[in-house]
C-alpha positions in Angstrom: -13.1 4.1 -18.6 -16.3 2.2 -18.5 -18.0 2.2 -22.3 -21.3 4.0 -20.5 -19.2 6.5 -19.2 -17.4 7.0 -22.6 -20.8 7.3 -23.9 -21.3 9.9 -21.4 -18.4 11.9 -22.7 -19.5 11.8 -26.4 -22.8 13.2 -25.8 -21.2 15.8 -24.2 -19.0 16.2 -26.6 -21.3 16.4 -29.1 -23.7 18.9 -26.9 -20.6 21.3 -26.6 -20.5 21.1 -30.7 -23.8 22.5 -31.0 -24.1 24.9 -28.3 -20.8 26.7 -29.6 -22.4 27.3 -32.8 -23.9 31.1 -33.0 -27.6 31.7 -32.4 -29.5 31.9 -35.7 -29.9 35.6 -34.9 -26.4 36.1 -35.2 -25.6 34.9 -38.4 -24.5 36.9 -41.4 -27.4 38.6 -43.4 -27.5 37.6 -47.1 -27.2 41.6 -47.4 -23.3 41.0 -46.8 -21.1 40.3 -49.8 -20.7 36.9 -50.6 -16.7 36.7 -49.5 -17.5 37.9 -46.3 -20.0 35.1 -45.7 -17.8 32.5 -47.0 -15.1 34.0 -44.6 -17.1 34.3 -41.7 -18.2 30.7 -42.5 -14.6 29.3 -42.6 -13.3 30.6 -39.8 -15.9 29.1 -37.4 -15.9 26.0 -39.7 -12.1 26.5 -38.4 -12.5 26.5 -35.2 -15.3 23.8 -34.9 -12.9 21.3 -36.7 -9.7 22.4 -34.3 -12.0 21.4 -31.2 -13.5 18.6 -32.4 -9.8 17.2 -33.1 -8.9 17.8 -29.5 -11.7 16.0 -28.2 -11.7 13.3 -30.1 -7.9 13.1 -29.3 -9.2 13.2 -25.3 -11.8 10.8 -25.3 -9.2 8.3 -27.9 -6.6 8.7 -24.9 -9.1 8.4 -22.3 -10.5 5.1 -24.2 -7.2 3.9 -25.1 -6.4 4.0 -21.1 -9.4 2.0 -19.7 -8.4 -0.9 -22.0 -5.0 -1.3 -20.4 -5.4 -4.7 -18.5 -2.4 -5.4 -17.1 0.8 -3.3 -15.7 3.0 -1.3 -17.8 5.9 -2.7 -17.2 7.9 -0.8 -19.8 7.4 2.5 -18.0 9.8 3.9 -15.4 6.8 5.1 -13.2 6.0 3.0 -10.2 3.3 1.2 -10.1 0.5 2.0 -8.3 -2.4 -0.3 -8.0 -1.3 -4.0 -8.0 -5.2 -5.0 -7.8 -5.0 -4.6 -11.4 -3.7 -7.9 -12.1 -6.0 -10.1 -10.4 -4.8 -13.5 -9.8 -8.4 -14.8 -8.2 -10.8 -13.8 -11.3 -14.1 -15.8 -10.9 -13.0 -17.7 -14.4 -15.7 -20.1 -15.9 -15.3 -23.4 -16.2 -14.2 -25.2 -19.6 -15.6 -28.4 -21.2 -13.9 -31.1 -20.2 -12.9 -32.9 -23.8 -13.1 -36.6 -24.1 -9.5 -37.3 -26.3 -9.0 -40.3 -28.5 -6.1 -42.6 -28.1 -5.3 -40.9 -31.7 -4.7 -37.9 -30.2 -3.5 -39.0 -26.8 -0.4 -40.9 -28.8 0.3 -37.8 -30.8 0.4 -35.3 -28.1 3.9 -37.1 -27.3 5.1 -36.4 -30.1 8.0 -33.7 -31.7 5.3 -33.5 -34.8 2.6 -32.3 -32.7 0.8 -29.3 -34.5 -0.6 -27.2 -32.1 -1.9 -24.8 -34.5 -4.7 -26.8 -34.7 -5.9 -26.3 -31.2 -8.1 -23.7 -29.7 -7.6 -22.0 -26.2 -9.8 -24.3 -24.0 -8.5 -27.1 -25.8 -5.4 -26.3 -25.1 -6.1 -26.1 -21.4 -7.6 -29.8 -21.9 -4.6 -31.3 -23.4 -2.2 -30.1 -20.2 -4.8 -31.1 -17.7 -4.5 -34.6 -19.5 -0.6 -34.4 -19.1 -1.3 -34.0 -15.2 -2.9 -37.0 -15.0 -1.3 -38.9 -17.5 2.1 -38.5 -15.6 0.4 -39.3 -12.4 1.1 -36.0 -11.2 -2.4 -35.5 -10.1 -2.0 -38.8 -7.3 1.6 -37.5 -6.4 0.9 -34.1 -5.7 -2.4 -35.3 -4.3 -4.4 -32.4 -6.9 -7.8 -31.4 -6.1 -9.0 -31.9 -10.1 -11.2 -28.5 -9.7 -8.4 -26.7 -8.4 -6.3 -28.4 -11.2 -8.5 -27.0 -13.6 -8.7 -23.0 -11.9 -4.8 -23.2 -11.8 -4.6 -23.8 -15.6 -7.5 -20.8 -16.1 -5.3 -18.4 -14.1 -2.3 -19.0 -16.0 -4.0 -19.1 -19.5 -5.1 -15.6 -18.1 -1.7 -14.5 -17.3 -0.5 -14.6 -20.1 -0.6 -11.7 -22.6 -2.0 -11.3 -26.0 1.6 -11.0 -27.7 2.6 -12.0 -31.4 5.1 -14.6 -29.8 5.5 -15.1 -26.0 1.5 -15.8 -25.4 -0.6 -18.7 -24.3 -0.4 -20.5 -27.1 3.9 -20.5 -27.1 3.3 -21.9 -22.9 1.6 -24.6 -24.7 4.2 -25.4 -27.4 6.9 -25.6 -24.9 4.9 -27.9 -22.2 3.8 -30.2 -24.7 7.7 -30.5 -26.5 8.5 -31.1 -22.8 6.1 -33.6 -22.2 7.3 -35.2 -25.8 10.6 -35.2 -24.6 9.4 -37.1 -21.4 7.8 -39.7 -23.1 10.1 -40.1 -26.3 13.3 -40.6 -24.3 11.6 -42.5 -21.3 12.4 -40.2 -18.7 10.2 -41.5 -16.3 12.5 -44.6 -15.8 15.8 -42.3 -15.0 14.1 -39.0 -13.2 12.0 -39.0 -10.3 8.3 -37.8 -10.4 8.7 -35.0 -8.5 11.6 -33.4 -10.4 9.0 -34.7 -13.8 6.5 -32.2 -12.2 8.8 -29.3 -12.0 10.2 -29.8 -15.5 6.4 -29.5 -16.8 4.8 -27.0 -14.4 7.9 -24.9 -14.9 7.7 -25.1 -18.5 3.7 -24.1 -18.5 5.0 -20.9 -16.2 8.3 -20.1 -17.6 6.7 -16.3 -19.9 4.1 -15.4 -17.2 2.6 -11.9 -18.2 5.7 -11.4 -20.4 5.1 -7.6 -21.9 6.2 -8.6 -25.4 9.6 -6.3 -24.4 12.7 -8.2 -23.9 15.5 -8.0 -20.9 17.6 -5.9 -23.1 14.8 -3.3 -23.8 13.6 -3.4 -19.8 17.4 -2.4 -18.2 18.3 0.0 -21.2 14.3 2.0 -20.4 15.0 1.6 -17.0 11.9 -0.1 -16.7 9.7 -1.0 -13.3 11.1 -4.6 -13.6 14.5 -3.7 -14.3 15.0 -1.5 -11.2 12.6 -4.2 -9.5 15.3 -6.9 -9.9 18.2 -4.6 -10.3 18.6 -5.7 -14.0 19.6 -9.1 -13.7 17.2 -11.1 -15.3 14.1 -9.1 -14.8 11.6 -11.3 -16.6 12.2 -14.1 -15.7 12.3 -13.3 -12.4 8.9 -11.3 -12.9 7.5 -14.8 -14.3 9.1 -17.1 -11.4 7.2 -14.3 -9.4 3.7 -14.1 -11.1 3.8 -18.1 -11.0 4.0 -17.9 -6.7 1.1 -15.4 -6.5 -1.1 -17.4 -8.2 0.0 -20.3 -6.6 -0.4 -17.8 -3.6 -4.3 -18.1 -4.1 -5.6 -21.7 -2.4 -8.5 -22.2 -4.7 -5.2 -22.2 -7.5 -2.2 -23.5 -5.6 -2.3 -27.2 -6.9 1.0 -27.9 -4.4 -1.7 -27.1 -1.9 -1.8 -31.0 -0.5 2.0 -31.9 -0.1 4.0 -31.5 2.5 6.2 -28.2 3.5 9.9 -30.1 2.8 8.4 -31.2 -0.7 6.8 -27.7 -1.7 10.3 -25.8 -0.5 11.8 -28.4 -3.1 9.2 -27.5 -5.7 9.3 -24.1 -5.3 13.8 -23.9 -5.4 13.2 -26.2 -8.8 10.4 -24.1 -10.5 12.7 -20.7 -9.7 15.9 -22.6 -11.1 14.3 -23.6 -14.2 12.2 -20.6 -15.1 15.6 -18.2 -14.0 17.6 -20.3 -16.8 15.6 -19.7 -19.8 17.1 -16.4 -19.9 19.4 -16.2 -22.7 22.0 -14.3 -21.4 23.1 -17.6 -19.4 23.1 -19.7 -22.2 27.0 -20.1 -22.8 27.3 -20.6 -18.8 24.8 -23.2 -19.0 25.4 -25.3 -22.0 29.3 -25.0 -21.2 28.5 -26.2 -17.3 26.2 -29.4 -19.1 29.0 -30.6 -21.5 31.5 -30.6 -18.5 29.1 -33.5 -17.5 27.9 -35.2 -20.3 30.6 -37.8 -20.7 30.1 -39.1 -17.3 27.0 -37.9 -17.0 25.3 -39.7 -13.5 21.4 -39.3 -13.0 22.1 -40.1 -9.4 24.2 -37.3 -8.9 22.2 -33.8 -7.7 24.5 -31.2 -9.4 24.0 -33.6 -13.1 20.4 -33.9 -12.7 20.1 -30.7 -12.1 22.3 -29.3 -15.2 20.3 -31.5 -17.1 17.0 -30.4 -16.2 18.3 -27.0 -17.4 19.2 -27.2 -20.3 15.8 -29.3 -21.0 13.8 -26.7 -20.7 16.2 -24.4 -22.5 15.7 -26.9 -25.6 11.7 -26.9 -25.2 11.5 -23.2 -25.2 13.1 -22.6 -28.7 12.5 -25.9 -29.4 10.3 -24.5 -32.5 12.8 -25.3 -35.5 13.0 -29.2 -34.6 8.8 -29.5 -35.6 8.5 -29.9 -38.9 8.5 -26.6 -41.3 4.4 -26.4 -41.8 4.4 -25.6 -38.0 7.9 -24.1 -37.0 7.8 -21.3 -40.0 4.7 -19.5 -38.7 6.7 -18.9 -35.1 9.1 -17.2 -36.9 6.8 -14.8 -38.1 5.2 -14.3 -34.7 8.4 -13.8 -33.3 9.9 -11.3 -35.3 7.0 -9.2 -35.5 7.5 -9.0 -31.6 10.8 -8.3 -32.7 10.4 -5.3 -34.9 7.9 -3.8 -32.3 10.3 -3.4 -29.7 13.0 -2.3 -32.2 10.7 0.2 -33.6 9.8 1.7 -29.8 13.7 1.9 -29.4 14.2 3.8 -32.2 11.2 6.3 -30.6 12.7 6.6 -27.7 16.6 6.6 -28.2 17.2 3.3 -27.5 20.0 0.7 -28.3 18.5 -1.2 -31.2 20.0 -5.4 -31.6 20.4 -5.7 -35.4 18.6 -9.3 -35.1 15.7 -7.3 -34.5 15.1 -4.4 -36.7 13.1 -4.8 -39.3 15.4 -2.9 -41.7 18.3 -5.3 -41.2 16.7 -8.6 -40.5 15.7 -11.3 -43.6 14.2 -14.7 -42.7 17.3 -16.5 -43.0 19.4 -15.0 -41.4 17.6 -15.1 -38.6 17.3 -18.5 -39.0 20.5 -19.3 -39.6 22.1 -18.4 -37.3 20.1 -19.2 -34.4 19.9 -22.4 -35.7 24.3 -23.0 -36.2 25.2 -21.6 -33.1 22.4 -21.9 -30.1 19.7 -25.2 -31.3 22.1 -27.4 -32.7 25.0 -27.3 -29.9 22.8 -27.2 -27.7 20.8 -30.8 -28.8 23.6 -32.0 -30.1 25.0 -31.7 -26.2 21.5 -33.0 -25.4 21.5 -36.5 -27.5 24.8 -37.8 -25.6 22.5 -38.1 -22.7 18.7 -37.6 -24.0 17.8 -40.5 -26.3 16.1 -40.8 -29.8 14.2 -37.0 -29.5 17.9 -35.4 -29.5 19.4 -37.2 -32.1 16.3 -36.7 -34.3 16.3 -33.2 -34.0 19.9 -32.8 -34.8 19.5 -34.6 -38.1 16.3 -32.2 -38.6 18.2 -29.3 -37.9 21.7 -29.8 -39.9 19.4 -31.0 -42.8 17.6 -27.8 -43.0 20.8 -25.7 -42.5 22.9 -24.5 -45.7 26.4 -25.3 -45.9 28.8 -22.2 -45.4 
């Protein structure tokens, strides 16, 4: 609801307050007793209060409703009107930033903090990556519609503790570390370069802060959407194509049909295997490869590309602690909020996530012993220097059994 017309409510509110009041007429006479005039006096006192609850409680709801921006996803009730999330806002324009070769050389690196960086800057830094890469002359990128693209996703992306703009960030710039550090660009083509970044900037899309877990046990639009196999990561490879849908966004706009097919296959594979639930399969299919690995072969490039985007996206614990501690807050309080809204509504709660079973380390821990440091360790027999870094990193900060 507009604010005018909110303000329209309260004055009526407010109106209805004063004309319920009795006439002055009507009032008790000081000749009555005392108690009955503090009676009387209650009671309507009463009665005022009880309504002006209620209406408050109608125009919070009412309020409360007009700020919802995007779909409820986490509701079982269809959705009605998909204008609502507008993938061609008229977005302004950001400054374009000039960077220094100081910052150019850190951006490919593991130690790169990006809490230091603000939203627009942000947006500067991965249009840089574009060019840098040489993306921008092999796709054949208009810059402007470069630059929309970039808005429209920044946009798309919710205001969550953990899976926001700022996490799309973190996991396309470790990506584009991990191209640089282990010289990638001399063993994978350009093209499949592209995919690795563009699908990493994409990968959470208007994720709704609620996991796949909590979406098929509420029976949620996206679950029954996608018939509960991987419902948001399907809803992201989904949100990525509508924008992409828009020409004044769809930087893929200039090649050629066989190459965008290719693109579009690539971006879908990727984004669909940073769903945890396939991680075993996954990891287990890479390490059937790794000791003949073949970057000429389709099937290993492929597994490969996987599980390098699986890396980048919990790739938090391999940045040094100043930066990878403060994800962990962010992502457990995401964490508590879901388990808390299962607990409301009957739900299965994970024990990882409820606040009243879940300490710091052992969330760490964990995670750290039996998904990141398989998983890189996997990664270095094929990888380069970034790999075998972060494995030190990791089993350094891990305490022995």
């Amino acid at each position: 609801m507009p604010a005018s017309r909110g303000g329209r409510v309260h004055e009526a509110s407010i109106h209805r307050h004063a004309s319920s009041f009795p006439p002055r007429s009507l009032l008790p006479r000081p000749r009555l007793t005392t108690r009955l005039t503090l009676s009387s006096a209650e009671s309507l006192r009463g009665v005022e209060v009880e309504k002006c609850r209620k209406e408050i409680r109608e125009i919070r709801d009412q309020f409360f409703e007009s700020q919802k921006k995007y779909f409820d996803y986490n509701r079982t009730s269809p959705i009605a009107d998909e204008a609502k999330l507008n993938l061609k806002r008229d977005v302004p324009n950001y400054p374009k930033y000039q960077l220094s070769q100081e910052t150019i050389d850190y951006l490919k690196q593991p130690t790169f903090n990006i809490w230091h960086w603000e939203p627009n800057e942000m947006l500067s830094l991965l249009e840089h990556m574009y060019y840098e890469l040489g993306l921008v002359q092999e796709w054949n990128i208009n810059p402007i519609t470069l630059k929309r693209w970039l808005l429209c996703v920044q946009e798309n992306y919710r205001n969550n503790p953990f899976h926001n703009f700022r996490h799309c960030f973190c996991v396309s710039q470790m990506m584009y570390g991990v191209i640089n550090l282990c010289k990638l660009t001399e063993s994978i083509p350009l093209c499949d370069l592209g995919i690795l970044l563009t699908s990493a900037v994409c990968h959470d899309l208007d994720h709704p802060g609620y996991n796949n877990a909590y979406q098929v046990n509420a029976r949620t639009e996206l679950a029954i959407r996608y018939n509960d196999i991987s419902p948001l990561e399907n809803h992201h490879c989904a949100v990525a194509f509508r924008i992409l849908s828009n020409p004044e966004c769809n930087i893929f706009r200039n090649v050629s049909e066989t190459i965008f097919r290719d693109i579009r296959a690539g971006m879908i594979q990727l984004i669909l295997a940073t769903d945890m639930a396939r991680h075993n399969e996954i990891l287990e299919a890479f390490k059937s490869r790794v000791d003949n690995f073949d970057f000429h072969n389709d099937e290993h490039l492929t597994s490969l590309k996987m599980i390098l985007i699986k890396c980048c996206d919990i790739s938090n614990e391999v940045r040094p602690m100043e930066i990878s501690e403060p994800w962990l807050d962010c992502l457990l309080e995401e964490y508590f909020n879901q388990s808390d809204r299962e607990k409301l509504e009957g739900l299965p709660v994970a024990p990882f996530m409820d606040r009243d079973k879940v300490t710091k380390p052992s969330a760490q821990i964990g995670f750290l012993k039996f998904v990141l440091i398989p998983m890189f360790s996997a990664l270095s027999k094929v990888g380069g220097p970034l790999s075998s870094i972060a494995t030190a990193r990791l089993i350094a900060d891990v305490p022995p059994n």
